[in-house]
C-alpha positions as a Markdown table, in Angstrom:
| # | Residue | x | y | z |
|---|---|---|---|---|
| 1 | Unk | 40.6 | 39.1 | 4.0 |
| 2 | Unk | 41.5 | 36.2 | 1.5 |
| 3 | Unk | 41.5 | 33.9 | 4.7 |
| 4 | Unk | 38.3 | 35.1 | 5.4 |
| 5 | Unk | 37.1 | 34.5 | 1.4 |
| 6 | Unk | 38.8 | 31.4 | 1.4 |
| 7 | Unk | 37.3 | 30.0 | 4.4 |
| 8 | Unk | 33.5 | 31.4 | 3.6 |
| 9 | Unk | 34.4 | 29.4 | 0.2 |
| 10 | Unk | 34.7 | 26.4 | 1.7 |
| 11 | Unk | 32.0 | 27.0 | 4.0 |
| 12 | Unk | 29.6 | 27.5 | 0.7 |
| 13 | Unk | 31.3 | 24.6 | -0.7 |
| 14 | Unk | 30.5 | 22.2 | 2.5 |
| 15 | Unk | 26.9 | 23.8 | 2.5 |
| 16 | Unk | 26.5 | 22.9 | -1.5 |
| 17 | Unk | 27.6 | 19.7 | -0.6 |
| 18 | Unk | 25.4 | 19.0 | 2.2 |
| 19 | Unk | 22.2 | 20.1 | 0.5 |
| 20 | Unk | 23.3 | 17.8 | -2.9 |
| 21 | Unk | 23.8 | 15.2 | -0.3 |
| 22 | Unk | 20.3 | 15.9 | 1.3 |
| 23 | Unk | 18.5 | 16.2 | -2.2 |
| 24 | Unk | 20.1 | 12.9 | -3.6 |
| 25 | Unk | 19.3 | 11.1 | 0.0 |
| 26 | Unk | 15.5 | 12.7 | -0.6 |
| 27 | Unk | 15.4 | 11.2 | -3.8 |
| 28 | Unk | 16.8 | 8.1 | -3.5 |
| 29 | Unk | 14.6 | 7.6 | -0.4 |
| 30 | Unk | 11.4 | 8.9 | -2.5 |
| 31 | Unk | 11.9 | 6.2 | -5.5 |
| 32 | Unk | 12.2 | 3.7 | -2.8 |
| 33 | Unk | 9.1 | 4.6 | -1.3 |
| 34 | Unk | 7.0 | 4.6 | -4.5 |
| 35 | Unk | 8.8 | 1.5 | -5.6 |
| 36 | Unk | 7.6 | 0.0 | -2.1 |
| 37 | Unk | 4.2 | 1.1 | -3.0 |
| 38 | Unk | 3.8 | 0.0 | -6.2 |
| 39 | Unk | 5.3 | -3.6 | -5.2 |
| 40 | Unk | 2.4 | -3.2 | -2.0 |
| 41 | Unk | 0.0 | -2.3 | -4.4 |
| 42 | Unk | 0.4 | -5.8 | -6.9 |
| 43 | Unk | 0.6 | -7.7 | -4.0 |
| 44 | Unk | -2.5 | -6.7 | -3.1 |
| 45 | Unk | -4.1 | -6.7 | -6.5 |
| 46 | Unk | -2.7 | -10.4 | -6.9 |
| 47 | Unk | -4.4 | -11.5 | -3.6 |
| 48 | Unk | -7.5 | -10.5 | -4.5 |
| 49 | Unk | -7.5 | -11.7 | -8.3 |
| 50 | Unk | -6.5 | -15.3 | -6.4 |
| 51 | Unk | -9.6 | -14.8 | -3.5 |
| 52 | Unk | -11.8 | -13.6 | -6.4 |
| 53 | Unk | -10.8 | -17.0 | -8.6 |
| 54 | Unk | -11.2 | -18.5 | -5.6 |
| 55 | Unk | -14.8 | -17.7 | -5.0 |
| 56 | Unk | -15.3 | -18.2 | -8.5 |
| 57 | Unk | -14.1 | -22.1 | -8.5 |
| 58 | Unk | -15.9 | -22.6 | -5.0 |
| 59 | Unk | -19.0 | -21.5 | -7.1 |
| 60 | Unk | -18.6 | -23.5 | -10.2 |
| 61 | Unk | -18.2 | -26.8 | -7.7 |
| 62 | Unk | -21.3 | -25.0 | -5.8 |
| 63 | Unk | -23.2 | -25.6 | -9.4 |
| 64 | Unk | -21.6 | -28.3 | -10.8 |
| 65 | Unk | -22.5 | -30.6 | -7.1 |
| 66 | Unk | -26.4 | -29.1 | -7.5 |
| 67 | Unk | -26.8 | -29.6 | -11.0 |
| 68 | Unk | -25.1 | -33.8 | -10.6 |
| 69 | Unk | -28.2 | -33.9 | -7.5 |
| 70 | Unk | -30.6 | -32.6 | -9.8 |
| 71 | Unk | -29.6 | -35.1 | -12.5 |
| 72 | Unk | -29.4 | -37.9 | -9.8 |
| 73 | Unk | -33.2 | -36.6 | -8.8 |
| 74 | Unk | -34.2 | -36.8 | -12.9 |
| 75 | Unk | -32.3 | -40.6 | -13.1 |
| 76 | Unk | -35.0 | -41.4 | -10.1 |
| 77 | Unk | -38.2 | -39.6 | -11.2 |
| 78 | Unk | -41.3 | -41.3 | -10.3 |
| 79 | Unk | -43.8 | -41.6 | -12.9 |
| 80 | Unk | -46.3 | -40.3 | -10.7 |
| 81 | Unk | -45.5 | -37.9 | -7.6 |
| 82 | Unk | -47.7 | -35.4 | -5.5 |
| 83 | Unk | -46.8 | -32.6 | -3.6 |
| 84 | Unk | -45.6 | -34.0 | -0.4 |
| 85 | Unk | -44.1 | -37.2 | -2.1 |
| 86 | Unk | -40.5 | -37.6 | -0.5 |
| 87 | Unk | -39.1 | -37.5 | -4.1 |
| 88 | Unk | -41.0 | -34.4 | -4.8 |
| 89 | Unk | -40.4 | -32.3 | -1.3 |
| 90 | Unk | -36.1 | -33.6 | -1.5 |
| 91 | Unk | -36.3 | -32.7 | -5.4 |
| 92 | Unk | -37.8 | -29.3 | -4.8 |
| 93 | Unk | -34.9 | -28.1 | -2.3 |
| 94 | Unk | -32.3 | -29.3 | -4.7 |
| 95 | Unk | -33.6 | -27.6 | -7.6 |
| 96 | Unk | -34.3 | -24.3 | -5.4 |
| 97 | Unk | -30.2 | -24.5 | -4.8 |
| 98 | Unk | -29.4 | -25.1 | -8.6 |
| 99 | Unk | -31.6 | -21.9 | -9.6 |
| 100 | Unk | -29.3 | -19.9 | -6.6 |
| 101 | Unk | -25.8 | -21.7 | -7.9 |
| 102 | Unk | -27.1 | -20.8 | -11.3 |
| 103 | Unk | -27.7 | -17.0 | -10.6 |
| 104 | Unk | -24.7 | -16.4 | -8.8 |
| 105 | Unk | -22.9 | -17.5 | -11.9 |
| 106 | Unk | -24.5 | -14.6 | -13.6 |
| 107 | Unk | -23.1 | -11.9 | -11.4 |
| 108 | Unk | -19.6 | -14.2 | -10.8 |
| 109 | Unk | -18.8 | -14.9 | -14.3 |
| 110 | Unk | -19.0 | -13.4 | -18.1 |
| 111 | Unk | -22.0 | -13.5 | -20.0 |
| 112 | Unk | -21.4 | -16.5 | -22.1 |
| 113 | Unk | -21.0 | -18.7 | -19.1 |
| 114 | Unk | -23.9 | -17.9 | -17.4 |
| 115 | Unk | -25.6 | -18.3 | -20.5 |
| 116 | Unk | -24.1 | -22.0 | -21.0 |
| 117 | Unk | -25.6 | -22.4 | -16.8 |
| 118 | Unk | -29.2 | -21.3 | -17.8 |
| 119 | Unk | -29.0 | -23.6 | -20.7 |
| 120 | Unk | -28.1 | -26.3 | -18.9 |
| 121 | Unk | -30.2 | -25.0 | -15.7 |
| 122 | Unk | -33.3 | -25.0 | -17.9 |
| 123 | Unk | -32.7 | -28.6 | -19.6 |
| 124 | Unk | -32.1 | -30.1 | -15.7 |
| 125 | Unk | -35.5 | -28.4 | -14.5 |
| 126 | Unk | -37.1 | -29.6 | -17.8 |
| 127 | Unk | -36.2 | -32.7 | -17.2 |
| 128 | Unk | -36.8 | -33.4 | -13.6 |
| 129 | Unk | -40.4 | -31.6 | -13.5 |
| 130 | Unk | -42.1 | -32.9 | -17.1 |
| 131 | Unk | -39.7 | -36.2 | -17.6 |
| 132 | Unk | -38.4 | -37.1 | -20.9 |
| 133 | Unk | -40.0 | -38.9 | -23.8 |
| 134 | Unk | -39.8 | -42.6 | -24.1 |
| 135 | Unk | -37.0 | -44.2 | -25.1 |
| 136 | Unk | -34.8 | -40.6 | -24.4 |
| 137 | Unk | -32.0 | -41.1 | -22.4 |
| 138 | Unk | -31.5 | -38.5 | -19.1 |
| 139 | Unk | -27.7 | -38.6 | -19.6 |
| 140 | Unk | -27.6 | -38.2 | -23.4 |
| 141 | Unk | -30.0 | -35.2 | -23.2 |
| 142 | Unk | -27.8 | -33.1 | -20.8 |
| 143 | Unk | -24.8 | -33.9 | -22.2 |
| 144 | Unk | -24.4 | -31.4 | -24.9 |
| 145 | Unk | -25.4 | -28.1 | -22.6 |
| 146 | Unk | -23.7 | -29.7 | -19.7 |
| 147 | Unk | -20.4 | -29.8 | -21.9 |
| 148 | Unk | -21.0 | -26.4 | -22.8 |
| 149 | Unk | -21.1 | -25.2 | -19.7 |
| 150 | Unk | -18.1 | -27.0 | -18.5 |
| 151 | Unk | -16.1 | -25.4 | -21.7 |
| 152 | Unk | -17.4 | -22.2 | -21.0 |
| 153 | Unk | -16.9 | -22.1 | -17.5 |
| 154 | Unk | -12.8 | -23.3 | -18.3 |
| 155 | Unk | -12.3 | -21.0 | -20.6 |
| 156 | Unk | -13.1 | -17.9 | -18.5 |
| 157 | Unk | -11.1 | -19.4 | -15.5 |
| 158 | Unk | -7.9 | -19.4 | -18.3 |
């Protein structure tokens, strides 16, 4: 009977060591798989924070190449235009795009930025539709809320 005893011993002892074996092997294999995850998951979480700054930069050229049309289309205002003057029907399409760029800002970017863009926005239309007073300069006149903008716009792209 002691063989027997000593045999189912070391049976139990062989079975105890299998299933430490198996639960260490389980856990090992478990830490692994959330470590995978977690690595999977900033991975992915860093691609899209790099598509979505992306977009954003692809938007602030969007903006800035409208609003330097715009300001191209104030520089070369007539003093007199109609409707279907050429300067008129080329100057309408560009400021139609600069009013688009400058919404998409809003949704794209914090409040202070798009705030800087309508700013800016509103000084370009101001300017290209009523002129500016004698002796004002086109440049001068944007170039505070266009600066803005710009240091705005940096600032939330870190």
């Amino acid at each position: 009977m002691t063989v027997m005893s000593g045999q189912v011993w070391v049976s139990l002892i062989s079975l105890g060591g299998v299933v430490l074996g198996g639960m260490l092997s389980y856990l090992v294999q478990h830490r692994t798989q959330l470590s995978a995850e977690r690595a999977e998951q900033q991975r992915q979480q860093h691609a899209l924070l790099e598509a979505r700054r992306a977009e954003r930069l692809a938007l602030l050229e969007r903006f800035i190449e409208v609003a330097a049309e715009a300001e191209r289309s104030a520089f070369s205002r007539p003093s007199e235009f109609h409707d279907t003057h050429p300067w008129h029907l080329k100057t309408q399409d560009v400021m139609n795009r600069l009013w688009v760029a400058e919404r998409l800002i809003r949704i794209q970017f914090p409040l202070p930025v798009h705030d800087a863009a309508r700013a800016y926005f509103l000084d370009l239309n101001r300017t290209v539709w009523e002129g500016l007073p004698e002796r004002e300069n086109v440049r001068d006149y944007l170039e505070d809320n266009r600066l803005a903008f710009l240091d705005a716009a940096r600032a939330a792209m870190g």
